[in-house]
Structures are given as C-alpha cells and as structure tokens.
N, C-alpha and C positions, 0 to 999 in steps of 0.2 A: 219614524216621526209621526206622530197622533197631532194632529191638525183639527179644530173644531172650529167652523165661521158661521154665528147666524148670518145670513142672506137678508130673510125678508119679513122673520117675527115680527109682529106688531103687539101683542099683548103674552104674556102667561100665567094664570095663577100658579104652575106645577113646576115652577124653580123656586128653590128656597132662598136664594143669592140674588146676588146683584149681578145683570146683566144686561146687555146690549146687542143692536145688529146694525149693519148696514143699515139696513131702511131706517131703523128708529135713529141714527146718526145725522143720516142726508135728506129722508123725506123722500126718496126715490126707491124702486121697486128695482131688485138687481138682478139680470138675465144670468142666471147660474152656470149656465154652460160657457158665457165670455168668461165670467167670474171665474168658473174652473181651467180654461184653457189659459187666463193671464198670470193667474195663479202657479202654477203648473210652470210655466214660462220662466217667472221669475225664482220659481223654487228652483230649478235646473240650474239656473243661473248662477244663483248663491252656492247652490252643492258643488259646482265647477272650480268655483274661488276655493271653496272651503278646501277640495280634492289636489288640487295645485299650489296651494296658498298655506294651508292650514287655515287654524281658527281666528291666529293672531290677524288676518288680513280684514276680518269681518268684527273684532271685538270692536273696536269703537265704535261701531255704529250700534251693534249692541247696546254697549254703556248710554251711549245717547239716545236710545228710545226704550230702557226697562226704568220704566217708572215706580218701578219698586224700589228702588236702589234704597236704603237709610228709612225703610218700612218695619214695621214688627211683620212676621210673618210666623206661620206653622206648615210646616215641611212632612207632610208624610207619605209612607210607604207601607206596604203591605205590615209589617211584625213592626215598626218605630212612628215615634212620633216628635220632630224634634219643633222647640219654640227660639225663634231668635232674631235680629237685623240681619236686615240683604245689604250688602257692603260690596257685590257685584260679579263680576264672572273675572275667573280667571285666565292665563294666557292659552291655556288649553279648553276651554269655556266649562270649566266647573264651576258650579254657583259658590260662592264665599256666602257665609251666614258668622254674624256674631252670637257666639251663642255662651252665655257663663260668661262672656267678658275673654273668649276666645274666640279666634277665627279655624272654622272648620270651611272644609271642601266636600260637595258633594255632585256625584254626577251617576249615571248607569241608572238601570234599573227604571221601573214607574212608580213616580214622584206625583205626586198631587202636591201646587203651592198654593197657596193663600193666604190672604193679611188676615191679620190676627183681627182684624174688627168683622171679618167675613166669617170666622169661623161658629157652624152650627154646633150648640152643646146637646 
C-alpha cells in the first residue's frame, strides 16, 4: 500500500496539481509521530476486517467516501493510458471505469488516478 499524507505544507510552488494538507485544512500544526502511530492503528484495523471479512465488509464505506464516483478521470500505468467515468469499486474492490460506454475493471499493478480536469499535458 503507497500512502502519501501532507501533515504540515503550508505553501508550494513545485507541485503542478492541486493539493492539500492537514494544516492547510484545520489551521493546526500536526505532531507526525501521533499522526503516524494513529494511523498505523487504524490501518491494522481495517486490514484485520479486510483479512477476515474480505473487501465486501469495507466497500460501503468505500462508496461513501470516493468522491470520485460519476468523475471523468484518466487511469494510468506504466505502457497504457486509459480515459473514462469512475462508476466505483467492485465486490472485490476493483475500480469500475466507464470507458467507450463500457464498463471495465481494473486493479493490481501501479495505477496513478486522476480527474481529467487534473490532468498535465
């Protein structure tokens, strides 16, 4: 799992996207080692459900916090590049993408997502 959380950025000129942190969200400065140990915490947690449960115990929560759902987005990996709607994660948690007016699954491998109004030409 590749995890990336700004903490306590307050400015950058050397991202080319759109982005956020903690601080710039709450206005507050965040102790990174709570931040890692609560983290940490709840990751266990979830992989526990996931490991006993499967994915099916965790998708709805899922669906109710990807805010992408019904987004254009572009999907790539290393050799492809696909453009399509995010229509959501499957029972095994593959992402669904409309794509051609079809529904494709994709999962494995590293995937860079992004809405399509994000993407650099």
């Amino acid at each position: 799992i590749g995890v990336g959380v700004n903490l306590n950025m307050m400015a950058s000129s050397e991202i080319d996207q759109a982005w956020t942190s903690l601080y710039k969200e709450t206005g507050r400065l965040i102790n990174r080692n709570k931040f890692t140990i609560q983290f940490a915490q709840e990751l266990t947690q979830l992989l526990s459900v996931h490991t006993n449960q499967g994915f099916e115990a965790l998708r709805a929560d899922w669906e109710k916090n990807h805010f992408w759902t019904g987004k254009a987005v572009t999907l790539s990996s290393a050799t492809n590049e696909v453009h399509g709607v995010v229509l959501g994660v499957s029972r095994e948690g593959e992402l669904q993408l409309l794509v051609n007016q079809q529904e494709q699954l994709f999962n494995g491998g590293e995937l860079s997502l992004r809405l399509a109004e994000d993407v650099i030409s």
